[in-house]
DOGUKE-219606 format. One line per 5 residues: number of its first residue (from 1); their letters; for each residue x, y, z of C-alpha. Coordinates in steps of 0.001 Angstrom, whole numbers, plus 500000, padded with zeros to 6 digits. Layout:
<pts>
NUM) a) X:Y:Z | ...
</pts>
This chain:
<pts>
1) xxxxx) 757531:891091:565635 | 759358:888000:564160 | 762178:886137:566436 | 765066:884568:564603 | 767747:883074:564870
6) xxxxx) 771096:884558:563186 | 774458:883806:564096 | 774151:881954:567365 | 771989:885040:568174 | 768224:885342:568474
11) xxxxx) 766779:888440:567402 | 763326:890321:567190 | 762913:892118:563768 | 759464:893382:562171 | 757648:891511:559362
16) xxxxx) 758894:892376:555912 | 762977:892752:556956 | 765268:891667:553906 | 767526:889091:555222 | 770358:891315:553603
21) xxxxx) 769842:894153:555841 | 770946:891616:558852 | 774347:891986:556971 | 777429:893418:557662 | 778689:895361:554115
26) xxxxx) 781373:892709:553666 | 778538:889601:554323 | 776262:890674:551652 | 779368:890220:549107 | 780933:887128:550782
31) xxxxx) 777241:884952:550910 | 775179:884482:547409 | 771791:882939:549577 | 770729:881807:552261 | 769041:878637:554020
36) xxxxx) 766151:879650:556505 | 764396:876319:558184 | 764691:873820:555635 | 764516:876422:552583 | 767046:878486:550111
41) xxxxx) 766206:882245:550379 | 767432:884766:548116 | 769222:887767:550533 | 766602:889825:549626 | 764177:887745:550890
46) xxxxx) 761513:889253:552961 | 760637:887988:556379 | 756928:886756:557505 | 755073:885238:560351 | 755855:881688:558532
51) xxxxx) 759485:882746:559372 | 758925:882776:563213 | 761191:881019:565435 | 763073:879881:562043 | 767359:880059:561904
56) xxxxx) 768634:881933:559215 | 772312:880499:557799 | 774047:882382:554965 | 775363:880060:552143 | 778850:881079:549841
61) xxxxx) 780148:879475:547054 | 780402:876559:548868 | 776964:875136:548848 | 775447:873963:545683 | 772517:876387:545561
66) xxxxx) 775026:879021:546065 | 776817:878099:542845 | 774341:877935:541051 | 772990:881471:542050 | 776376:882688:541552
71) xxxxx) 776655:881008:537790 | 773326:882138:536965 | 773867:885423:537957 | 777182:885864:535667 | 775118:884697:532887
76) xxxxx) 772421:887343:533643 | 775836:889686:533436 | 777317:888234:530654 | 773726:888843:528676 | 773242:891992:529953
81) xxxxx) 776832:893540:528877 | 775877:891983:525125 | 772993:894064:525272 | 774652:896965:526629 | 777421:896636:523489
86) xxxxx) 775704:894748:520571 | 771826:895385:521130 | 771394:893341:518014 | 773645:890198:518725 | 771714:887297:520276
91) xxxxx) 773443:884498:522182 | 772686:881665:523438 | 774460:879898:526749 | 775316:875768:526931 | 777386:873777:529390
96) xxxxx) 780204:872783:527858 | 783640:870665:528163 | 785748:871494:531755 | 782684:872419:533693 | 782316:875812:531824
101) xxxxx) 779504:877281:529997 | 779724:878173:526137 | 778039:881588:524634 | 777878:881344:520772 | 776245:883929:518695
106) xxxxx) 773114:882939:517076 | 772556:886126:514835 | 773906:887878:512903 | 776172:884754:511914 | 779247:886517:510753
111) xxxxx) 779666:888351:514249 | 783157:887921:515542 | 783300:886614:518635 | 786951:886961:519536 | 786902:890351:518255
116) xxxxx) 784261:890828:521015 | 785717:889267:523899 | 788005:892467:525071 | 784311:894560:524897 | 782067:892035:526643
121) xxxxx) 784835:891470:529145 | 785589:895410:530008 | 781354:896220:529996 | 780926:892743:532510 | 783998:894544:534699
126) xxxxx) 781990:897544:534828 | 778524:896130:535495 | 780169:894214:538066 | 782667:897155:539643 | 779230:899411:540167
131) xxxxx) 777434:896627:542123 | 774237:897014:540853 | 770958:896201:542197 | 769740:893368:541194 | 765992:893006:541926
136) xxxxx) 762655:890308:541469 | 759861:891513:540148 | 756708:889869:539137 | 754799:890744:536607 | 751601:889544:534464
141) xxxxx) 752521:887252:532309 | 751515:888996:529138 | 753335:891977:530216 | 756701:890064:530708 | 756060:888242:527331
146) xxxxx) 755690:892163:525900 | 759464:893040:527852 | 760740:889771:525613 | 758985:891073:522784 | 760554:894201:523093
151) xxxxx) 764124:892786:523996 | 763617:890691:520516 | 763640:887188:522766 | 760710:885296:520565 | 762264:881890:522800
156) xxxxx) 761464:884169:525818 | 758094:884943:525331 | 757639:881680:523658 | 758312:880101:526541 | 755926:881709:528728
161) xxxxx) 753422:880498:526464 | 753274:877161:528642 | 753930:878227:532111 | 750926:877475:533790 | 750946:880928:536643
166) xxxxx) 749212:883925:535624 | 752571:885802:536751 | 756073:885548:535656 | 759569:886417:537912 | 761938:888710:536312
171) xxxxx) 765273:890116:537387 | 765396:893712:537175 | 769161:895456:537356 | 769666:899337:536063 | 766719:898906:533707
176) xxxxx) 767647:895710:532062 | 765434:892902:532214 | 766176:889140:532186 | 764998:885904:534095 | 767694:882751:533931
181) xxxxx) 765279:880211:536096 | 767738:880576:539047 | 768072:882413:542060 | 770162:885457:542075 | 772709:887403:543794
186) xxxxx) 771458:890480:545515 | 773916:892820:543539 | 776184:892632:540869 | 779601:893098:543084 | 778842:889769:544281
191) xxxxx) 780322:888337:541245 | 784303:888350:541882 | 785800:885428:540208 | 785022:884391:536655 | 787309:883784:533271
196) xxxxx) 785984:884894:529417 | 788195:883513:527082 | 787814:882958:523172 | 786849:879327:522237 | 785813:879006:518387
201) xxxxx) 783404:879675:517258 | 782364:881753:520391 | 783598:882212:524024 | 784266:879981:526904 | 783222:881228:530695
206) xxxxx) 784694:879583:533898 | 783299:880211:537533 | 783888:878582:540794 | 782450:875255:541428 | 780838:874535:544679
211) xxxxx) 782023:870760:544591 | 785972:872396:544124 | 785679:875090:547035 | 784437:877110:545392 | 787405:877291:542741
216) xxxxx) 787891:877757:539128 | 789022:874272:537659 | 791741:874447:535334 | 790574:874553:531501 | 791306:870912:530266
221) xxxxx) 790688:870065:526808 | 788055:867343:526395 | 788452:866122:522444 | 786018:863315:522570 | 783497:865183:524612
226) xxxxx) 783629:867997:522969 | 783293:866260:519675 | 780078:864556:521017 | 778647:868070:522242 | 779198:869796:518628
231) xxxxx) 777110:866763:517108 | 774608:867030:519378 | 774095:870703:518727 | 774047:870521:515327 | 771271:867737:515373
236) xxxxx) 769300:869086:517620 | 769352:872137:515606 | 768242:870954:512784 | 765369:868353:514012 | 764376:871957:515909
241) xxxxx) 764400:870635:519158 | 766959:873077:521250 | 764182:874616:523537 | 761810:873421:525636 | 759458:875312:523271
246) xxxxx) 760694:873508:520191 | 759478:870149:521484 | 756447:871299:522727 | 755947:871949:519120 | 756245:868384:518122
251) xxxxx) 753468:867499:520254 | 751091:870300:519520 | 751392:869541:516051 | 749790:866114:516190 | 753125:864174:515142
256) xxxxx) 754185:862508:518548 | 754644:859752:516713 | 757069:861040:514339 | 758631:862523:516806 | 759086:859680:519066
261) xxxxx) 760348:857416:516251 | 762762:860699:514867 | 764736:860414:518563 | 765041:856388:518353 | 766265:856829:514465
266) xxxxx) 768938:858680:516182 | 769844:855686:518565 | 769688:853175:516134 | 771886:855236:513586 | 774431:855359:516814
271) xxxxx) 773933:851549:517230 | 774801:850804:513243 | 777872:853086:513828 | 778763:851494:516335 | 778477:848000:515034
276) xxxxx) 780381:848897:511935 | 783251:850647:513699 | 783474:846790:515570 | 782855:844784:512764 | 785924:846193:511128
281) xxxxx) 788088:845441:513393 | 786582:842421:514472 | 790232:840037:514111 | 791745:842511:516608 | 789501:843429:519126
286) xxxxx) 788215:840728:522213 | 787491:843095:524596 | 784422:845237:524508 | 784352:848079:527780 | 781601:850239:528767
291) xxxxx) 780866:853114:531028 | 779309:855594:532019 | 777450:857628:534598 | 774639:856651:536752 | 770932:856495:534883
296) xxxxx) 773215:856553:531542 | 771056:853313:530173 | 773646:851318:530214 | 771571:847574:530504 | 769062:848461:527702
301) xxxxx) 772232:849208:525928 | 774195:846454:526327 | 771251:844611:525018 | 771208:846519:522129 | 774843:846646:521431
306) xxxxx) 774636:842839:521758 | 771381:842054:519510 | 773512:844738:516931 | 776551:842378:517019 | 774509:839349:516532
311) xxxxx) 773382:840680:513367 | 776502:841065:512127 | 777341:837873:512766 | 779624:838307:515883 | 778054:836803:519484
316) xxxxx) 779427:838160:521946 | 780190:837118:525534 | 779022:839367:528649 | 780809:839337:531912 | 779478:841217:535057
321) xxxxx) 782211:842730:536961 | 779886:842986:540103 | 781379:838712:540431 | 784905:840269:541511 | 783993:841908:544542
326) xxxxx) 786149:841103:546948 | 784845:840429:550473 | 784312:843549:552843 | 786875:841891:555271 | 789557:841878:552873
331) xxxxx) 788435:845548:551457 | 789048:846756:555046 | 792281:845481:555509 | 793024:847185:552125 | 791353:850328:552844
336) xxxxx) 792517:850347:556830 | 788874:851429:557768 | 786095:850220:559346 | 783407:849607:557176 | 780865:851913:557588
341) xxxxx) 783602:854154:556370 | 784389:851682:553006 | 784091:853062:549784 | 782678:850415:547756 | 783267:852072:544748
346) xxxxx) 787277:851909:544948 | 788234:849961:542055 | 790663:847696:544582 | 786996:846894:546242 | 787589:844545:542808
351) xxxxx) 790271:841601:542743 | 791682:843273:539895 | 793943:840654:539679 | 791674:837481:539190 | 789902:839691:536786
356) xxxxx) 792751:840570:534796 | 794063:836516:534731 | 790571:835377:533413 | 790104:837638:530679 | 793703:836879:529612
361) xxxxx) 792972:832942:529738 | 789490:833721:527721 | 791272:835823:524950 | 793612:832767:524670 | 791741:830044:524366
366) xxxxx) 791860:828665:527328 | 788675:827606:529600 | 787450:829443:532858 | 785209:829166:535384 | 783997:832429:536182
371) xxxxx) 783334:833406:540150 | 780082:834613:541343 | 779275:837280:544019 | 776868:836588:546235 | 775911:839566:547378
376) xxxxx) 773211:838210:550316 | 775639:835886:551836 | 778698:838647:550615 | 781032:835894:549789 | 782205:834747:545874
381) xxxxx) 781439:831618:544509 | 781694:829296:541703 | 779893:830299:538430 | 779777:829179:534922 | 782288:827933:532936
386) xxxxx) 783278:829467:529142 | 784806:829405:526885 | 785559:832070:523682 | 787140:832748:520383 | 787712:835607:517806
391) xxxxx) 784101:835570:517011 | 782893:835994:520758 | 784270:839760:522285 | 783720:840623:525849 | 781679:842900:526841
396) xxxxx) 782057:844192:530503 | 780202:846950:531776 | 780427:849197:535252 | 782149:852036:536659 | 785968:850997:535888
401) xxxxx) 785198:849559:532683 | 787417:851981:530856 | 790077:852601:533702 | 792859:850819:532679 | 794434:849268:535563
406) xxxxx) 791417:846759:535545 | 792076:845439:532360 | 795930:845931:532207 | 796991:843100:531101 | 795138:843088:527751
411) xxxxx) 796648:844974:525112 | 795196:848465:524197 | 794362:847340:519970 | 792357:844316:521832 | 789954:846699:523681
416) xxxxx) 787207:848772:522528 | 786071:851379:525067 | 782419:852625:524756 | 781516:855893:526661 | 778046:856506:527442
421) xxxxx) 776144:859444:528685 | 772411:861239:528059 | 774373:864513:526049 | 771094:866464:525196 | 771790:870378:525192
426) xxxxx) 767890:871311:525868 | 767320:875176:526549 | 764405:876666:528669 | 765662:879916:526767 | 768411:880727:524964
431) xxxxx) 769983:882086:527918 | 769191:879017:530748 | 770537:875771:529399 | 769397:872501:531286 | 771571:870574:533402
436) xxxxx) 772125:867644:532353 | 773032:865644:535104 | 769181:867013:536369 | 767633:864661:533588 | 769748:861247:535116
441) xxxxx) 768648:862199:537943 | 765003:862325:537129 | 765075:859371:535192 | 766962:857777:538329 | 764111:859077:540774
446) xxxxx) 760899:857108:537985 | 763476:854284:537872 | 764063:853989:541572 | 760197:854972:542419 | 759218:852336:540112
451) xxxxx) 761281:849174:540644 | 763451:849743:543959 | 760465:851219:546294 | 762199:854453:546681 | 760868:857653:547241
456) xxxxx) 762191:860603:545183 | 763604:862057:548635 | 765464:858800:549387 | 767619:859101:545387 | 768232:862674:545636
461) xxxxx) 769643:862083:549495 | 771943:859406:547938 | 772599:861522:544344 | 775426:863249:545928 | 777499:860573:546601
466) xxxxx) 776566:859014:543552 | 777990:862277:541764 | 781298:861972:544002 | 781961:858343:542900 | 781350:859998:538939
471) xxxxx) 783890:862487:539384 | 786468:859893:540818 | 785791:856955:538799 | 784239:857623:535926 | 784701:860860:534066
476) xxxxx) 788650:860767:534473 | 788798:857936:532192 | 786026:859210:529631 | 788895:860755:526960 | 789986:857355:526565
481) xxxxx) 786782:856498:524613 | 787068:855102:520932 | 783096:855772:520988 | 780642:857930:522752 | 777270:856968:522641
486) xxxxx) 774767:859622:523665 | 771546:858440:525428 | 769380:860891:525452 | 766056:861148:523985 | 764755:864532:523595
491) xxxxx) 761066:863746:523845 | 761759:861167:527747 | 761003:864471:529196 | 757525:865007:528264 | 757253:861102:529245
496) xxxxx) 759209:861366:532918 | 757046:864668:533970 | 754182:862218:534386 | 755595:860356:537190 | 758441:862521:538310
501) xxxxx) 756212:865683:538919 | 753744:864183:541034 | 756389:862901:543497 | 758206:865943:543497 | 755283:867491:544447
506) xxxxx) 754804:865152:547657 | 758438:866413:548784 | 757199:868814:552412 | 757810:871973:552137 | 760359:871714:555486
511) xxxxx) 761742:868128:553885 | 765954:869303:553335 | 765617:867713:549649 | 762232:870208:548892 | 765377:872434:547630
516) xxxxx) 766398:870131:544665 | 762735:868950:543899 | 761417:872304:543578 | 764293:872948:541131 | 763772:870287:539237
521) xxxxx) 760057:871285:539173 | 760509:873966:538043 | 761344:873374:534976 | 759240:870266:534522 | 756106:871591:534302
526) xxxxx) 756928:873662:531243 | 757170:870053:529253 | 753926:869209:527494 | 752914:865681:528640 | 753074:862444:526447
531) xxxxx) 750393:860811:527954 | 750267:857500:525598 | 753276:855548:526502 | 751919:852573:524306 | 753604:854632:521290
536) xxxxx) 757169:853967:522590 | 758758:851127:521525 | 759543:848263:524079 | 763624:848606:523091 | 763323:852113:524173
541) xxxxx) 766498:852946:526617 | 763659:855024:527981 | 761852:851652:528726 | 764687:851197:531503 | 763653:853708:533978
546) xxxxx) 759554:854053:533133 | 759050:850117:532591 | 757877:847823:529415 | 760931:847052:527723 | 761350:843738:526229
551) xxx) 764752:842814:528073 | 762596:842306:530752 | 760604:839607:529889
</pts>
């Protein structure tokens, strides 16, 4: 026998019980998985000895593994209704604007999605209202490569061609077959909330969101992002590298080179954009803003952006924002907390209003002496003097750079906001798009592993509040942008598994954060490895988080 514990209860059960048939009938639609020691568990989880003396907790919507269980599992619906309907329509799923996911038809290329939506969404009502089974199964891997083969999913079997088990994990549910790289619900009446609506050229799907209570955000319109996301798809498509199998490809084929250099053509092509769009405007603009998200690349860039300029004949001035901190005293008294409670990344943790006069004085003409922060001592103190003129922009960079109150008393046609953000829509399969706010965070974890002395459980303890202060700060004012730069690089993968893998691998099997580092393992391992990191150039944004880059010397 096996002793648990379950709801403030311990209980004897016998080796091999599903943690589902604990359940009430309501519970095993109300939870999505559960947490048993320091481990996610699908409901149908069996028990073993390991188990013993272990408490079992039941996760909702709430909890970030349960939302993504509960999204993967709608795509695995969503798949299997389009099979059910149009056997010879093949989609393919992306994240997309509002925190949705996108399903396009790839083939045949006239098929009308909008026409389809009242079909898909009645056959996903009734896959749903018959709570099906939904069951693991693992098979050889040559027979589940055969099932793809059958289901005409070449990316499927494709894919399988790198994993590195002799057995492959698929979902089984009334005879349809399908594996999203998730874990699953335990039947399909768990699904309950959800929206399908049309979105040219294909359709747009809303869930709940763990980090909203498990709500459906309201569908907001994102122009600029959107814009960026179409660009990037079509690129990607036609450099083929929109699956993990795609730029495996590249490698196999003895042109790593090429391929490297293809990606950084991209970034330099963004760069010469970029330092047109400027250039033209030069007699107007003094004020240069950039943002984004954390891991974004955002110092190799400025460093870019700047040598760009320079070219062009415009030198540009940089000014750190990190110099108007205001004391923690005085962000206390502001904040009425104590300040272990502070949050540092208020932008009133910035003496908005010292910032504001300088710049003004600087676009003028006029001479300042700039503070600086000292962040041992925690006090500011005095830093250089400058001075500008029409030939010498500003460029500030950090996590208000494009909110407006911090730069309100400039004029709108004097600023230039700059948006930047790794946008690479990679696919395991067609039907399991990668997160990417998983690849900053890898790139974060090398980066911080490398230069900070920080263990990969140490950045993914702290990468939640990081996210928080993203969703407050920085992704409210992204719309604003007059230029997006994406900063991805679709080969840093096969370059990050070297380092990341190995400590995601030393992450215990009881550690809390083993639950994101297996994820993220994963789908690592399915990345053929650039070994030779001599090949990438020492500008590389990539150079930030993995080391080398000339800005360094």
């Amino acid at each position: 026998m096996i002793t648990i514990k379950f709801n403030g209860k311990t209980y004897q059960v016998e080796p091999n019980t599903r943690v589902i048939d604990l359940l009430t009938q309501e519970q095993q639609h109300d939870y999505i998985v559960c947490q048993i020691g320091a481990q996610i568990k699908e409901l149908k989880y069996k028990l073993t000895e390991r188990n013993d003396g272990m408490e079992i907790t039941l996760k909702g919507l709430e909890h970030i593994e349960g939302g993504k269980a509960y999204e993967a599992s709608l795509r695995f619906i969503i798949a299997m209704a389009f099979r059910n309907i149009y056997p010879d329509v093949h989609i393919k799923f992306s994240y997309n604007v509002s925190r949705s996911i996108f399903c396009q038809a790839l083939t045949p290329h006239n098929f009308n999605m909008y026409k389809a939506v009242e079909s898909i969404t009645q056959e996903a009502r009734r896959i749903i209202d018959a709570d099906l089974p939904i069951e693991r199964v693992t098979l050889p891997v040559e027979e589940a490569m055969q099932i793809y083969r059958d289901y005409d999913h070449p990316d499927k079997a494709e894919m399988l061609k790198y994993r590195p088990e002799k057995t492959a994990h698929l979902y089984k549910c009334d005879g349809y077959y399908n594996y999203m790289h998730s874990y699953m619900v335990a039947s399909t009446g768990c699904i309950k909330n959800y929206r399908i609506v049309p979105y040219s050229p294909g359709i747009i799907i809303q869930y709940p969101r763990y980090e909203l209570n498990a709500t459906i955000p309201e569908f907001v319109e994102e122009t600029t992002y959107g814009r960026t996301l179409q660009k990037v798809h079509t690129w990607s498509q036609k450099t083929k590298t929109q699956t993990i199998a795609e730029i495996n490809h590249k490698i196999e084929d003895d042109s790593i080179v090429d391929f490297i250099q293809m990606c950084e053509c991209k970034h330099n092509d963004m760069l010469s954009q970029l330092g047109s769009s400027i250039e033209e405007d030069i007699d107007n603009l003094r004020l240069l803003c950039i943002a984004g998200p954390s891991s974004s690349g955002k110092t190799t860039f400025c460093n870019r952006l700047k040598i760009e300029l320079l070219s062009r004949g415009i030198n540009p001035v940089t000014i750190s924002m990190d110099d108007y901190y205001l004391e923690k005293s005085k962000i206390c008294d502001l904040q009425n907390l104590p300040i272990e409670q502070l949050d540092l990344e208020h932008v009133d943790c910035l003496d908005v209003q010292l910032f504001n006069r300088d710049l003004f004085n600087l676009i003028n003409g006029e001479e300042v002496t700039l503070p600086r922060f000292n962040f041992v001592t925690g006090k500011r103190e005095v830093g250089r003097t400058i001075r500008t003129d029409h030939n010498n922009p500003i460029i500030i960079e950090g996590i208000h750079a494009l909110n407006e109150k911090l730069t309100s008393s400039i004029p709108k046609h004097q600023k230039y906001k700059i948006y930047i953000a790794p946008q690479m829509q990679v696919n395991i399969d067609n039907h399991s798009p990668l997160n990417i706010t998983d690849l900053r965070l890898i790139r974060r974890i090398v980066r911080d592993m490398s230069f900070r002395n920080c263990p990969a459980s140490t950045t993914i303890d702290m990468w939640q509040s990081v996210r928080n202060g993203e969703f407050k700060w920085i992704y409210p004012n992204q719309e604003g942008a007059n230029f997006v730069f994406n900063s991805a690089l679709p080969y840093e993968l096969c370059v990050l598994r070297n380092r990341a893998l190995p400590a995601l691998r030393e992450i215990a099997y009881d550690d809390p954060h083993f639950l994101v580092a297996n994820r993220l393992i994963k789908y690592l391992k399915y990345f053929k490895s650039i070994e030779d990191e001599s090949i990438i150039p020492c500008n590389s944004l990539i150079r930030e988080f993995i080391g080398g880059s000339c800005f360094k010397l």
